[in-house]
N, C-alpha and C positions, 0 to 999 in steps of 0.2 A: 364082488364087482359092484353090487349094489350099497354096500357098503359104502363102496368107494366115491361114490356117484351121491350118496347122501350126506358124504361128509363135506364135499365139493358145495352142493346147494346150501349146507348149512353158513358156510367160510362168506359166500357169495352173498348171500342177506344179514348176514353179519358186515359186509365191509357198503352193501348200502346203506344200511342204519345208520353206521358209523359216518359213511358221507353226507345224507340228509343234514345230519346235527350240527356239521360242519357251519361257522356264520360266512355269510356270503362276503365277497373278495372286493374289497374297494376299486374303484374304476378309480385307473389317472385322471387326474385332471386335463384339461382342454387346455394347450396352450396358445391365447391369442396373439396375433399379430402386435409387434411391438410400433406403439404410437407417440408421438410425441407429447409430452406434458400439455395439456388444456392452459394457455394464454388467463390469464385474470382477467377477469370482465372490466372493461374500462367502463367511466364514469362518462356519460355523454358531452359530446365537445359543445363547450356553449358559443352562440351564432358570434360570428368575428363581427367585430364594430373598426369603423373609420377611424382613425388615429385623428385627434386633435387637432386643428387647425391651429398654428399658433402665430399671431400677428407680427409681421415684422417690427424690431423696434427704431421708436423714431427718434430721428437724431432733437436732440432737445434747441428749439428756436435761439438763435443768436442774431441779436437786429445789431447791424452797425447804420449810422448816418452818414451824411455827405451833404456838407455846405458846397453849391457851383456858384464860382462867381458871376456865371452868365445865366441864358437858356440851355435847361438839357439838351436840346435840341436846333444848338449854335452850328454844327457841323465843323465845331472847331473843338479849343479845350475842353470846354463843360461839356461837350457829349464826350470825349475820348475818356473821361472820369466818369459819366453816367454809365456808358458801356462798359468800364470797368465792375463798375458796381453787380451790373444783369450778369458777368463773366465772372463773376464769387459766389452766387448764387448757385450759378450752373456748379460750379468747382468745390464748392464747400455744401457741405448736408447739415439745415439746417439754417445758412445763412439766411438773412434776408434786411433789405437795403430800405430804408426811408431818408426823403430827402427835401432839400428846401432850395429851388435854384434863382437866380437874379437876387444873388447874394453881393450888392457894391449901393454905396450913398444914391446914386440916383433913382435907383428901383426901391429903394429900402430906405429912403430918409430918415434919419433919426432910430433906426434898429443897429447894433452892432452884431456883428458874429457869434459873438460870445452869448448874447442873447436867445439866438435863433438855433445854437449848440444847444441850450439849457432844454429848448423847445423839442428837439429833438432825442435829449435824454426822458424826457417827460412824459415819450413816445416808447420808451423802451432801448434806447439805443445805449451799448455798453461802450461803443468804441465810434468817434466821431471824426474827418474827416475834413481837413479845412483844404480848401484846391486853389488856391493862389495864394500869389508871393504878399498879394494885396490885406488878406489878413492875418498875415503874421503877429501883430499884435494881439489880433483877438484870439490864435490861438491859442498865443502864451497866456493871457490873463486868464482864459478857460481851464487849460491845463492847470495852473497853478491854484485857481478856485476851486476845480475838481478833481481831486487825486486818486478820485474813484473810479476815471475815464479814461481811458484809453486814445490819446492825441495823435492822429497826423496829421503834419500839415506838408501838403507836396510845395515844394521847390524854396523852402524854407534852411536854412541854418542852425538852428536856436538847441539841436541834438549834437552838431558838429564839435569835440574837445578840443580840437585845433584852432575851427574858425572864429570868425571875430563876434561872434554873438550868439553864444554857447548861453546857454541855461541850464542849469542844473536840475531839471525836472523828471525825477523818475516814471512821467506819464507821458513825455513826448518823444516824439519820433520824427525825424522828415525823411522824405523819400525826394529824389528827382532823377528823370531822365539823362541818358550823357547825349542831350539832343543836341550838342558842340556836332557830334557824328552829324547827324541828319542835316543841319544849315548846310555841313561843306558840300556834305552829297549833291543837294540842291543848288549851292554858290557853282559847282563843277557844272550839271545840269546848264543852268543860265548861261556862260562863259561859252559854253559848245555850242549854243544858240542861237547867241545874241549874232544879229547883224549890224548893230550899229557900233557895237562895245562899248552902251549903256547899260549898265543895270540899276534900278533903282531897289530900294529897301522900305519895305512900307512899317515903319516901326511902331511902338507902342507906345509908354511911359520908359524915359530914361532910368535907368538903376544897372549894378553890376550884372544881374541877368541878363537885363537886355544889350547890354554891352556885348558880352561874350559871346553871344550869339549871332550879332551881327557880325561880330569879327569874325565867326568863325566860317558867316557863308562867305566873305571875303576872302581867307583863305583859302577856301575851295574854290572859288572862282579864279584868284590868280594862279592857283596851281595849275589847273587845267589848260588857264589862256596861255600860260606859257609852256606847261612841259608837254600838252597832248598837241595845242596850236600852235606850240615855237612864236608866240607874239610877246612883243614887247609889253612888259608891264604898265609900262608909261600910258601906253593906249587904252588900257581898262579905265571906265570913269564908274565908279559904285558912288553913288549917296543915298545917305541914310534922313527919311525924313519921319519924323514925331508925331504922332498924334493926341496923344497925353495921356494913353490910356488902353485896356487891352483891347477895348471894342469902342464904337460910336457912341456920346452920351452928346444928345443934340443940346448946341449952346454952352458945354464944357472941354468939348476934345475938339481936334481938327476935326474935320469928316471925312474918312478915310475915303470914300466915293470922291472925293475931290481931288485927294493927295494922288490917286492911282491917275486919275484923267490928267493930272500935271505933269504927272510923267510919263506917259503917253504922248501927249503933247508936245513935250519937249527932248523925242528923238530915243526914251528911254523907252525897247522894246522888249527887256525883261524886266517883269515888278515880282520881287521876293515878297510874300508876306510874314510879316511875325505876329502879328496880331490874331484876336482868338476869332477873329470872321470871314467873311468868301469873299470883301471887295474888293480885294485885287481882281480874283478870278472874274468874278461878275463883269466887273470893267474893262475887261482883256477881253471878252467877248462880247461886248459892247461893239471895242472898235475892231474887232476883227470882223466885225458885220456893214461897218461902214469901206472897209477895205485896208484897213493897215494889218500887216503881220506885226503881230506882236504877243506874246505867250506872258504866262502866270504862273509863278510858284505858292499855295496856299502852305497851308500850316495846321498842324496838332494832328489832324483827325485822317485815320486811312483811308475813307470813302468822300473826301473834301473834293475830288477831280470832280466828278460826278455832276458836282454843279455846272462845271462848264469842261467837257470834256475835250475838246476840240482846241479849246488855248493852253489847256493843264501840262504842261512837261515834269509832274511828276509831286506828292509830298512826303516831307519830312513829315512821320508822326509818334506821337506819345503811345504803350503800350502799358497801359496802370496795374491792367488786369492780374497778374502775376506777383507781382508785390502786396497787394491789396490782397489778395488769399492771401499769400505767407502772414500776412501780418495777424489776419482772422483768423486760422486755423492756430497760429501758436495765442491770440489770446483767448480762444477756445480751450484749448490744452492747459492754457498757463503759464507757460513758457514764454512769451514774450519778454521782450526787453528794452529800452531805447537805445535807436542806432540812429547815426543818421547815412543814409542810399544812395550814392550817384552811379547810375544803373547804367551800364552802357548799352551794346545792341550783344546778341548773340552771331559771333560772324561765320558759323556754323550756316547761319540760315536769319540773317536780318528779321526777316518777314514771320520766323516764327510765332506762334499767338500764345504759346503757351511759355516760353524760352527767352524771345526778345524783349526789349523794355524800349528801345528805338528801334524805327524801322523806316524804310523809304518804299511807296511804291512810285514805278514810272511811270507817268501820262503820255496817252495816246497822241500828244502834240510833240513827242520828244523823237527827233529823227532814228532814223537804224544804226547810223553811223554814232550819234552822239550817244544812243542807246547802249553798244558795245562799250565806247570808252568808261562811260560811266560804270559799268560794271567792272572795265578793269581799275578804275580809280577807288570801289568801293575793296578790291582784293588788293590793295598796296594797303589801304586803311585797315584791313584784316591783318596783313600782314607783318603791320608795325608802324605805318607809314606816319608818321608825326607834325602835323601844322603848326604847333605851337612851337617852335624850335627855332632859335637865331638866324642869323641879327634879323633880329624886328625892333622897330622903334614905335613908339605913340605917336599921335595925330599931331602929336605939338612937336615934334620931332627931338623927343629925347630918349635916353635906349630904353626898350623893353626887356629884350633878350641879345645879350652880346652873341657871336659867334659860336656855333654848337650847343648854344645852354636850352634845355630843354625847359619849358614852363611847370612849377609844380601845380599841384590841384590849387594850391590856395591862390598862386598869381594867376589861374585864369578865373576863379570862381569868384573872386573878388577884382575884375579886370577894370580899373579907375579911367581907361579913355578908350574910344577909340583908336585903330593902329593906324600908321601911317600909309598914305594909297586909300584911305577914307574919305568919305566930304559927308558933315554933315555933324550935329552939336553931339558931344562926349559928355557935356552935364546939364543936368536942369537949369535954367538962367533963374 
């Protein structure tokens, strides 16, 4: 037994030894919670700066000129082309207008157009501007002296392939209004008027312009006295009288302050003006202070009533403004080209500023009744209604237009007399 028991202790210290010597048992490793990959360290953001201010660019200066043959500030033609000029300005980026006005022999003795053109290229002007029919000559000799300039001349011919005094200058251009439209509107105006069934015509310097224009408030006059009034033609008395000129040059022209009291005086209770000044109107309100009814039609300029509101039944006026951009922005571009313009009105909206190139507004002297008609005599005119159309004869009583024949551009634009139903001289003596 004891034996047994010693072989036991011996087995038993044998299998310690054996486990001491044993190398000790690696420990698993620790598994950590899974994390996502560490981001790269960014490079620090540098401080944001204002973005550049950058200047808008400016349209590069383009100066055009303008000879007025009167005062800018005539309240007639020469401002209705002065105010064209400030309306290009406003309408084109970059234009800009220099100019020289009391451009005629009596203010200017001994200077010519063409002179005072030079004057104005001299100044920087690329494209120059002549505003009456009165220097047509100087703007051709300009044009043709300057081929580098850029020519219009308003109510000129000398661009026209048809008309009779075409010139072949690739630097001129004319423009004009179809202010045929505006007299009749105004002849219509006067006719619904009138109480006496005078109307007088305060004319200019005789020429085809002023011809046509006169005839043409005649026209509207008798249209109206008969087709809105149902009167006899016979009964309408128009005469047209001269002054020699488009405004007063004391000791050369009639004096247009006289010509209006003439007719005043002599039972004539509408005076049409065609002239580029207020004395109709002035004088219409002269004697409507002494107690005659008697009204005025002025001329060119849209705010011409203004001077005498109270006799004004209304003006016919020029709208430059519109042609005069087109013309600068294509000689801006380059594209320009010589045309010659007879601009009619826009019948959309007469009165347009941006659209029309004639316009009529009505004066506060112009009754309700004569007010409606005229608006409907201005939508027959829109709608085709044609004045220059047969049988018309001349002053001297030979035909103009036979029966149905419509007038073309050339026979009214070159119109050789007054029509008959006129009083009053058809040419210069």
């Amino acid at each position: 037994m004891k034996r047994t028991w010693f072989v036991l202790s011996v087995l038993l210290v044998l299998a310690m030894l054996l486990a001491a010597c044993q190398p000790a048992a690696t420990p698993a490793p620790t598994t950590a919670p899974t994390q996502p990959p560490a981001e790269p360290t960014k490079p620090a953001a540098e401080p944001t700066q204002a973005p550049e201010v950058t200047e808008p660019v400016q349209p590069q200066e383009f100066v055009f000129g303008m000879l007025l043959v009167g005062p800018y500030n005539d309240r007639g033609w020469s401002q209705a082309h002065y105010e064209a000029g400030l309306y290009v300005e406003e309408k084109v980026p970059g234009a800009k207008m220099i100019y020289i006005d009391k451009v005629n022999p009596a203010d200017r003795p001994g200077t010519t157009p063409e002179q005072l053109a030079e004057d104005l290229v001299s100044k920087g002007a690329k494209l120059v501007i002549f505003n009456s029919d009165d220097m047509k000559d100087g703007a051709e000799a300009f044009a043709k002296a300057r081929p580098d300039i850029i020519v219009i001349h308003a109510s000129g011919d000398g661009a026209w392939k048809e008309g009779k005094n075409y010139r072949d200058l690739p630097n001129l251009g004319n423009v004009m209004g179809r202010m045929e439209y505006g007299k009749m509107i105004a002849g219509c105006a006067a006719a619904l008027t009138t109480k006496t069934g005078q109307i007088g015509y305060l004319g200019p310097l005789i020429n085809d312009e002023t011809r046509r224009l006169a005839a043409a408030a005649y026209l509207g006059a008798r249209y109206c006295w008969t087709e809105y009034l149902g009167k006899d033609p016979a009964q309408l008395k128009f005469k047209v009288t001269w002054i020699g000129f488009w405004f007063n040059i004391p000791g050369v022209t009639a004096d247009p302050t006289q010509v209006a009291d003439d007719f005043f005086n002599s039972n004539y209770d509408v005076v049409i003006s065609g002239i580029d000044t207020t004395e109709a109107l002035v004088e219409a309100k002269k004697f409507r202070g002494q107690g005659k009814e008697v009204w005025a039609v002025p001329y060119d300029y849209i705010e011409a009533c203004k001077e005498a509101e109270e006799v004004c039944l209304g003006v016919p006026y020029f709208n430059w403004g519109p042609m005069y951009a087109k013309y600068i922005q294509e000689a801006i571009a380059g594209t320009w080209k010589p045309s010659w313009d007879w601009v009619g009105p826009d019948w959309n909206d007469i009165n347009n500023p941006d659209t029309s190139h004639v316009g009529f507004v009505k004066g506060a002297a112009l009754s309700a009744d004569a007010s409606a008609q005229v608006d409907k005599f201005i939508s027959e005119l829109a709608a085709g209604l044609n004045l220059w159309k047969g049988p018309l004869n001349f002053q001297d009583g030979t035909p103009f237009l036979k029966e149905g024949e419509v007038a073309t551009d050339l026979q009214v634009w070159y119109l050789p007399q007054l029509l008959e139903g006129m009083e009053g001289q058809s040419v210069s003596e």
